[in-house]
N, C-alpha and C positions, 0 to 999 in steps of 0.2 A: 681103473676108477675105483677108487676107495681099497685098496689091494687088501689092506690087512683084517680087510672083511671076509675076503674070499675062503669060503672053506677048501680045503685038500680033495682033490678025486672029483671036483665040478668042471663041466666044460666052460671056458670062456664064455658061449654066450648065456648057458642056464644060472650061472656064476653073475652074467651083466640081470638076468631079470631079477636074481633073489636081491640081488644091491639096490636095484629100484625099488621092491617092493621095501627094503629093509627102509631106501631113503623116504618114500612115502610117509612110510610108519612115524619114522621120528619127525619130521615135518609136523605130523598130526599132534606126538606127544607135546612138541614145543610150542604148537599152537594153538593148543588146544583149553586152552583157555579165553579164548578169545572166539575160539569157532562156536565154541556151543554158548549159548544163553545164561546166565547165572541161574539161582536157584533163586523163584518170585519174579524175574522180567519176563516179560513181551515186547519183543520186538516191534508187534502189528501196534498194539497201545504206542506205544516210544514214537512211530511214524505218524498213527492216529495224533499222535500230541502236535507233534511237530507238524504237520499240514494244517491242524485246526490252527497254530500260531502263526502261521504263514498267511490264511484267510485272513484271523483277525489283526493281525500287519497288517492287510490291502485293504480292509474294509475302512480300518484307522486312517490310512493313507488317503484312502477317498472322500471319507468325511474329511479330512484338514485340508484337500483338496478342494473340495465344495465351501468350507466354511470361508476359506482364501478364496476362490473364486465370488462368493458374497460379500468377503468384508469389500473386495474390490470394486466390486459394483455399487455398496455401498457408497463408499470413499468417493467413485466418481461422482454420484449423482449430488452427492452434498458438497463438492466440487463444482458443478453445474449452479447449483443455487447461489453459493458462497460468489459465485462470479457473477451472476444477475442481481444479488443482494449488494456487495460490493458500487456495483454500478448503478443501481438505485440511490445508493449511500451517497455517491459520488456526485449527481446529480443533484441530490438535495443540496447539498453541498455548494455548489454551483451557483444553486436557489437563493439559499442564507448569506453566499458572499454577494451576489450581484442586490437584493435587497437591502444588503448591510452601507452596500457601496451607496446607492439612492438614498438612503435612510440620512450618509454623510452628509451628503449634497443637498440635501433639504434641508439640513440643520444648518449648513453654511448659509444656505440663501436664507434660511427663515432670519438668522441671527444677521445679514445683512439688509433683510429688507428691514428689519424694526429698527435698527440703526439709523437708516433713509427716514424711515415713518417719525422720531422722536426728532430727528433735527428739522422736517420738514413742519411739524407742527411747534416746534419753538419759535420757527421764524413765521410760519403763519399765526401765531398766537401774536405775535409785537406788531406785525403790521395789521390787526385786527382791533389790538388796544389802542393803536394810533389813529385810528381812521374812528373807531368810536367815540373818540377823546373830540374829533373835527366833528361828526356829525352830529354831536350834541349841540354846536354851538350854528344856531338861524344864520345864513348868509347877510342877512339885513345885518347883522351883530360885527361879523367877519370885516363889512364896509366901512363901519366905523371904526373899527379895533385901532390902537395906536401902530400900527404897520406900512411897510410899505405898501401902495398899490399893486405891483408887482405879483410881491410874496401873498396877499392876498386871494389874488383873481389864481396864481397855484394854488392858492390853498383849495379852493371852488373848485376847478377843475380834478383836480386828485378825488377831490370827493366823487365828482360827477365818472369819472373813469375807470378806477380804481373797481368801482364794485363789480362791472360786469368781469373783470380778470381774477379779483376775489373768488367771484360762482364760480370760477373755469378752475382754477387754484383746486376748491374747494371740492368740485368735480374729481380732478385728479385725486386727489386726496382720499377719495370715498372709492376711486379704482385702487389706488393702490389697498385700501386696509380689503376688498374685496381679494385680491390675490393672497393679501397675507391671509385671511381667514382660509382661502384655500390649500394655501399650503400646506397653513396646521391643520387642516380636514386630511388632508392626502399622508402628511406626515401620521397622524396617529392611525387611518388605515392601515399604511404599510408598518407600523410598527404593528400592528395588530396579526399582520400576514407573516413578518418577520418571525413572531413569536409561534405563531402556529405552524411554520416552518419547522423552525427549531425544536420543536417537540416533538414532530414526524421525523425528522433527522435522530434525535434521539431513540426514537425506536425503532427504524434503519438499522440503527448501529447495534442495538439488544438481540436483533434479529440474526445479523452477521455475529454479534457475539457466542449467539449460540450456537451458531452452524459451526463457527471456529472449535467451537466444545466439544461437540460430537463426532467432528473429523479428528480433532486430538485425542478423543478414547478409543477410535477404533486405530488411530496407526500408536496406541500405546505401548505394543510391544514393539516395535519397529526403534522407540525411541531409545534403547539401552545402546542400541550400535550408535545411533545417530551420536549423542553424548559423548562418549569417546572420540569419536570423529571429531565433535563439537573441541573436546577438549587438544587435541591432538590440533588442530586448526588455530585455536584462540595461541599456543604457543609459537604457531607460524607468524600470529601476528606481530607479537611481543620485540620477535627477532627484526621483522622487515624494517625499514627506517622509512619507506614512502610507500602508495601505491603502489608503483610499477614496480615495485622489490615486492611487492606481497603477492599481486597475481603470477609473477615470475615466479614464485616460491610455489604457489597452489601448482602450477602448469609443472614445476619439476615433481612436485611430491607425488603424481599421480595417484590423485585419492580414487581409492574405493568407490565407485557411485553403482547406484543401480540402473537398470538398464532404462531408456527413455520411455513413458508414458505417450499413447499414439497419439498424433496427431502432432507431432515436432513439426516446423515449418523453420524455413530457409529464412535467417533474420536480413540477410542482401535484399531480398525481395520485398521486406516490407518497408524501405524507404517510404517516408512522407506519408507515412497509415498510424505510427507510432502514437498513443494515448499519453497523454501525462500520468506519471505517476499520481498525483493528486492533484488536487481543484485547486485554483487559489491567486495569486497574482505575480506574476514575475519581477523580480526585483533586480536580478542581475543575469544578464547573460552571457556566452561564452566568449569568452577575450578581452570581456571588458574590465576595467581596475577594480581588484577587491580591494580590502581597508589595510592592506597589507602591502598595498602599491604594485601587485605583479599581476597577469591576466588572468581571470579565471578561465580554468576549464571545465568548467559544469555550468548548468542550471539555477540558481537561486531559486526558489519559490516560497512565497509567505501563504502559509495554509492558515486555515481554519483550525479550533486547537481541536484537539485528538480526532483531527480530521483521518481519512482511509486511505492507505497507501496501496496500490496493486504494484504488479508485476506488467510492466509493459510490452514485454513480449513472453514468449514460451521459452522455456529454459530451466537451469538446474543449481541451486543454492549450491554455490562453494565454500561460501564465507557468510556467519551470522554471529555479527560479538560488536565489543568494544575494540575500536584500532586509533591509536593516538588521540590527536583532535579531532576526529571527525565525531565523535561519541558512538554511537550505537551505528554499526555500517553493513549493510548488507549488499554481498556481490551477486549476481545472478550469471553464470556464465551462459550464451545464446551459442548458437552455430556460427562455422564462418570464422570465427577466433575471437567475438565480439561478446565485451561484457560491457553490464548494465551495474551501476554503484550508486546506492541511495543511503546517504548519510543524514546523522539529524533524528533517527529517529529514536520514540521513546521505546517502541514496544516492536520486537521480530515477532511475527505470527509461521515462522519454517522453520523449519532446520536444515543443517546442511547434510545434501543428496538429495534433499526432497526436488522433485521435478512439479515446477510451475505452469501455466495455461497463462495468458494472455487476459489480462484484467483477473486475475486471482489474486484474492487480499495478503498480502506478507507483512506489513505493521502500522502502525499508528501512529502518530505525531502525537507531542505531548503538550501540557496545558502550561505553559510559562506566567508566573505571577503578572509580568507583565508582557503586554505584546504579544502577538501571534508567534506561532513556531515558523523554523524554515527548514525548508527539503534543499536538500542537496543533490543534485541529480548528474552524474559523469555516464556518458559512453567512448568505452576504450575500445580500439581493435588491437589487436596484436600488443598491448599492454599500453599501445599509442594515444594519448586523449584525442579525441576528435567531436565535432560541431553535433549537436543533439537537435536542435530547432529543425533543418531540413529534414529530417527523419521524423518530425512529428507529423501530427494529421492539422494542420493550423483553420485547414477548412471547416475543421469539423471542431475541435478546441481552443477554447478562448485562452488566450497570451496575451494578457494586458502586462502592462507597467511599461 
């Protein structure tokens, strides 16, 4: 080992320890820069640094811990409200159209029964100037007149007969303006109710407006990812040529979602429980001819304008934009393989990843110069359209039209 180290006249092994010590030595010299400390460090300081930076790591890490732990409990509980406010809203809502609807139907009747009441009194008016015309003139008079006998002794008798069906006539007459007066009593009540509705529905809606405000500031950090996504998605739209090319396209692109908010339920199970997304009248339903002559596969509904839209079951926004003709569309994917499409609307209150609860507000119908708005409402399984009405709660929500 190391021969040409070995001095002359050593024995092999006294020869192996000076080599050791020799290889020590240089070890040290070579690294001896490094072994000992500079001139001005501490080590114990350099450690003391580097521990207290490790605490105030974990202490950082537990406040951003607790603060995410609060904003979350936040989030939930103005989630909580947003969905009892929502369905307050919704109800008003409910209120103002079935009043609206009465309100119609009194104007029909009132505007037919005055119809009835003016024709009724034109011809009571001519047979009242006829009969006055006869009762002016004495039967003694009637006797001699240049007449037939006949036409006479009619003439007497119409008098003599004629007036007790007049009172009866005349009776009627004083029922009917008695119902008309009630009606326009009941008509300007309920427009009275209708109005006062509508002003608690307005402030319904101020109330969920704000709840919407404050759950949007606190997941405002959250919204930087979401946007990209958002945009990333609005270009899936652009591509697809239909529906079932665009949920086809979400399902391949495997987007990014965050992990489900508790309380997911099984959408199989909730047959026949389902909520309308919004209040309002059915105008067309599934399979029936739109104006285009092919079946539809959704729901029509004529809302109320900047009526409230929820989420009908729990689930998770895949899609929030503009896509073709539907204008403003939002997809909610559920469990199961089954999504929820609400087209029509004016205003998305989610974004896409956001995870939804069951009656949680996602947007608003808009106020059209004329006419009420309409919702558009699809449930797809497996990208399949399939029938929405059995899936609703019909016991418990009104389906008119």
């Amino acid at each position: 080992m190391f021969p040409a180290l070995l001095p002359s006249g050593r024995s092999p092994k006294s020869a192996q320890r000076l080599n050791t010590r020799y290889f020590f030595a240089a070890l040290l010299l070579l690294t001896g820069v490094s072994a000992f400390p500079a001139h001005g460090e501490d080590p114990d300081r350099e450690l003391r640094d580097v521990e207290r930076a490790i605490e105030e790591g974990k202490g950082r890490k537990a406040t951003l811990e607790k603060k995410a732990a609060s904003l979350a409990r936040n989030i939930r509980g103005i989630r909580k409200e947003m969905i009892k406010a929502a369905r307050n809203t919704q109800e008003r809502e409910e209120v103002v159209v079935s009043l609206k609807e009465h309100l119609d139907t009194l104007e029909q009747r009132l505007d037919e029964k005055r119809q009835a009441l003016r024709k009724k009194h034109y011809q009571f008016g001519n047979v009242l100037a006829a009969l006055e015309r006869l009762a002016v003139i004495p039967e003694e008079i009637l006797l001699v007149l240049p007449a037939r006998p006949v036409d006479t002794i009619r003439s007497i008798n119409l008098i003599r007969f004629a007036v007790p069906k007049i009172e009866s006539k005349a009776e009627e007459l004083r029922r009917e303006l008695t119902v008309f007066s009630s009606l326009r009593a009941e008509m300007v009540r309920r427009r009275g109710d209708y109005l006062q509705e509508t002003k608690a529905l307005d402030k319904e809606r101020r109330q969920l407006g704000q709840l919407l405000k404050q759950k949007q500031q606190l997941e405002s950090k959250t919204r930087a990812e979401s946007k990209k996504e958002q945009e990333r998605l609005r270009k899936l739209g652009t591509q697809a040529k239909n529906l079932r090319e665009l949920l086809a396209r979400l399902e391949h692109s495997q987007v990014a979602l965050k992990p489900p908010i508790e309380g997911i339920s099984s959408f199989r199970a909730a047959r026949g429980t389902l909520p309308l997304p919004a209040r309002g009248r059915l105008i067309r339903r599934y399979g029936e001819e739109t104006e285009f002559g092919v079946p539809s596969k959704g729901l029509y509904i004529e809302t109320l304008k900047s009526a409230q839209v929820v989420a009908p079951f729990d689930g998770q926004i895949v899609f929030a934009g503009p896509f073709r003709g539907y204008g403003l569309l939002l997809i909610i994917r559920h469990s199961e393989g089954y999504h929820t499409l609400l087209a029509g609307l004016f205003r998305i209150d989610g974004a896409v990843g956001q995870w939804v609860l069951a009656g949680e507000p996602v947007g608003a119908m808009g106020r059209p110069a004329a006419g009420n708005p309409t919702l558009y409402v699809e449930l797809r399984r497996e990208g399949q359209a399939i029938n929405l009405l059995p899936w609703l709660a019909t016991g418990r929500e009104k389906v008119s039209g």
